[in-house]
C-alpha positions in Angstrom: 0.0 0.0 0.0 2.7 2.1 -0.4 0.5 4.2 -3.0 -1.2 5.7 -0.2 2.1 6.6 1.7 0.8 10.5 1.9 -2.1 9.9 3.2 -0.6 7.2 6.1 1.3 10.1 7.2 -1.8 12.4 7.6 -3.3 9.8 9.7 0.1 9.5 11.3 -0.3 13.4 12.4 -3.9 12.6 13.9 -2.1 9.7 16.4 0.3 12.3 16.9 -2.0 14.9 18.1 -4.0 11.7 20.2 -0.3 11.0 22.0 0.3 15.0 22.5 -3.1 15.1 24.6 -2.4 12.2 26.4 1.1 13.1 27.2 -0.6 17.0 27.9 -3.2 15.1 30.5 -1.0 12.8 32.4 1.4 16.3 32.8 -1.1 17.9 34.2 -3.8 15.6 36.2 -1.3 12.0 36.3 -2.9 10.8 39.6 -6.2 10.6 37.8 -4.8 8.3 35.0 -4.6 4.4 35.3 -3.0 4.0 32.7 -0.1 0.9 33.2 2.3 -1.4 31.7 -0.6 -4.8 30.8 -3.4 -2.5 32.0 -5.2 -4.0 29.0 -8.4 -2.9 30.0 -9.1 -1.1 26.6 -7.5 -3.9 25.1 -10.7 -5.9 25.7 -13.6 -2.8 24.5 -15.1 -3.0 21.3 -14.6 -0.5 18.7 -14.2 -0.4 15.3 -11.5 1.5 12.8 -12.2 3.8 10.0 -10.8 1.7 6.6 -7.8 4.4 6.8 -6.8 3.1 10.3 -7.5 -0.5 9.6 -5.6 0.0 6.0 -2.6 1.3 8.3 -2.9 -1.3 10.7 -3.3 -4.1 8.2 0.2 -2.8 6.8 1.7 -2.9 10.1 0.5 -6.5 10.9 1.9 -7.4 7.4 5.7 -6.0 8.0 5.6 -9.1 11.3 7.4 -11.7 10.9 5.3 -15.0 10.1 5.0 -16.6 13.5 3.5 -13.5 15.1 1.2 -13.3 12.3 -0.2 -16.8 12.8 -0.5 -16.4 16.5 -2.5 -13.1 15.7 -4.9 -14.8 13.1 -5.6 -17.7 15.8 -6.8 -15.1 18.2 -8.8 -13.0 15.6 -10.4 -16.2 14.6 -11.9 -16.3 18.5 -12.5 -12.6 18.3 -15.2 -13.0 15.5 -16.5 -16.0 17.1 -16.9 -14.4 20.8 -18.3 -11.1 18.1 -20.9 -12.9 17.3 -22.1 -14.2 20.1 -22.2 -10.6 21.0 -24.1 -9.7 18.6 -26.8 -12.0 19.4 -27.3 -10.6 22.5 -27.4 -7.4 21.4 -30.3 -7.9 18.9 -32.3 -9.7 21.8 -32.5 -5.9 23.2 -34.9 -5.4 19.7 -34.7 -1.4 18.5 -33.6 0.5 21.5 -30.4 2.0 19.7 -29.2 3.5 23.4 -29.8 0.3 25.5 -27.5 -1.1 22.5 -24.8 1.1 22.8 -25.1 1.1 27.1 -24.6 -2.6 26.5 -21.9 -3.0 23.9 -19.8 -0.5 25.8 -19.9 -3.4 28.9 -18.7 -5.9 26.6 -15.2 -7.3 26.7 -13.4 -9.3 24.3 -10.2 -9.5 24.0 -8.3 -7.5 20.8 -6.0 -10.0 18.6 -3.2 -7.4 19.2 -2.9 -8.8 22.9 -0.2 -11.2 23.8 0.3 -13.5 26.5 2.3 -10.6 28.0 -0.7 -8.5 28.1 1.6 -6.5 25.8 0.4 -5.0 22.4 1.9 -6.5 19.5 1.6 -3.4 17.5 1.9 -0.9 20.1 3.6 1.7 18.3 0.8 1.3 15.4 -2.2 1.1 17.6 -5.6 3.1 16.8 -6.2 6.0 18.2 -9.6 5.4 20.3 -6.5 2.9 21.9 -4.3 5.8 22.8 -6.5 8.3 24.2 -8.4 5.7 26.2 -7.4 6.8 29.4 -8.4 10.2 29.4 -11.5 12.3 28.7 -12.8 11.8 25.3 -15.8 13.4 23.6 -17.9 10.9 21.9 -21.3 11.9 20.5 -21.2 15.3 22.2 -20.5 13.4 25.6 -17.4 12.7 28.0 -16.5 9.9 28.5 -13.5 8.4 30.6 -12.4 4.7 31.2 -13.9 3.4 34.6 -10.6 2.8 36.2 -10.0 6.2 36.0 -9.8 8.7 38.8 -11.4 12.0 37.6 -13.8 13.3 39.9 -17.6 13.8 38.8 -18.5 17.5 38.6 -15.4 18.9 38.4 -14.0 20.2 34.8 -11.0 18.8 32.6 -9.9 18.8 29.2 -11.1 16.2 27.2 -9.9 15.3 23.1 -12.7 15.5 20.9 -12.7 12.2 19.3 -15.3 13.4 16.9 -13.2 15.8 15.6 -11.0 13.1 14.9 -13.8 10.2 13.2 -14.4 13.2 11.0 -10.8 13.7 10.2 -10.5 9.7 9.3 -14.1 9.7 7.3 -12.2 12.3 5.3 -9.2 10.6 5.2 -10.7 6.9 4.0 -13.3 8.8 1.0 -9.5 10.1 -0.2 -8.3 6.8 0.1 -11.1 5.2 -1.9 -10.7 8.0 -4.2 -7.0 7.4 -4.6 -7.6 3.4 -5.2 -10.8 4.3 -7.8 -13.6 3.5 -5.4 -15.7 6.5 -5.5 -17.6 5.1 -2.5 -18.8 7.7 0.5 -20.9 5.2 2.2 -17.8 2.6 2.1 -15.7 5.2 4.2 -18.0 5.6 6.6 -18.3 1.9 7.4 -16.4 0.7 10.7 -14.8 -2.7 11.1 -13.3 -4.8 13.8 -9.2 -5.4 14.1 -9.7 -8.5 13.9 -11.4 -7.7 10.2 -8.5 -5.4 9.3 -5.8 -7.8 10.0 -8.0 -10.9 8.3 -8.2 -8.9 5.1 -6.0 -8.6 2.4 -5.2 -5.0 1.3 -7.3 -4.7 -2.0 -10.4 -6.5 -1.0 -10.1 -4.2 1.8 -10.6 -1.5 -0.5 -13.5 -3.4 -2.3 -15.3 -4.1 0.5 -15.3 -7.6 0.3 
């Protein structure tokens, strides 16, 4: 994917700007921040990535060497399985889109990217939900912090606008479809699992297959 080198590096700036606030946070309010070596509590939410970031991250996963890769695809196998199974559940709660959400942010499964040493295995390459995870994030017009967290309710901190950002990687993922000859704006807006991004080869990526 080197054909979309320019456009890694813009996304590259947006991680950049995630790690500045984090860095900016723990500076100024460290004691509320959980944040450890194999604190792998994010490690286990569900999200999903923009196709820029999971194009990144599939490029990333790619450049490991084989055995990595194999123990990686053995655990993203279980993801999609436990995924599932989630989603079972969650359609037993019918159309109530917010008791949906409530509950799929309770759900844990455990990302591919963990090792045995609780350790990610693409740390340096991770999303960015992943690297603002223990700080206040705006998501939907609302804060929201991780529960191990120690900011105090009522009381006022900066928190990173993750929409600014999902709006920065729609943009980002319509110019990569446009670069690759996929004139598809519903296709960037589409969010997938990691365990779909490293499961899926580069150009059917791009073709939504």
């Amino acid at each position: 994917m080197t054909e979309f080198k320019d456009l890694f590096q813009e996304y590259e700036l947006l991680a950049a700007k995630a790690d500045q606030a984090f860095q900016e946070m723990q500076q100024e309010h460290g004691p509320c921040i959980k944040c450890d070596v194999r604190c792998s509590d994010c490690c286990n939410a569900v999200f999903g990535l923009f196709l820029i970031e999971s194009a990144y991250l599939n490029k990333h996963f790619n450049a490991l060497d084989e055995g990595s890769r194999r123990e990686i695809l053995a655990r993203a196998d279980k993801f999609e399985q436990e995924f599932l199974e989630m989603q079972k559940r969650l359609r037993e709660l019918g159309d109530d889109s917010q008791k949906a959400a409530a509950a799929m942010a309770r759900e844990r499964i455990r990302c591919p990217l963990l090792n045995d040493e609780q350790k990610c295995s693409l740390y340096d390459h991770r999303p960015i939900t992943c690297r603002v995870y223990g700080i206040p994030t705006i998501i939907n017009g609302k804060i929201h912090a991780c529960w191990k967290a120690g900011f105090e309710k009522g009381k006022a901190y900066p928190a990173f606008n993750l929409d600014g950002i999902y709006k920065e990687l729609y943009r980002l993922s319509t110019k990569l479809l446009e670069k690759a000859g996929k004139n598809d704006a519903e296709r960037a807006s589409l969010l997938v699992s990691v365990a779909s991004a490293l499961k899926t080869p580069g150009d059917n990526m791009l073709d939504g297959v």
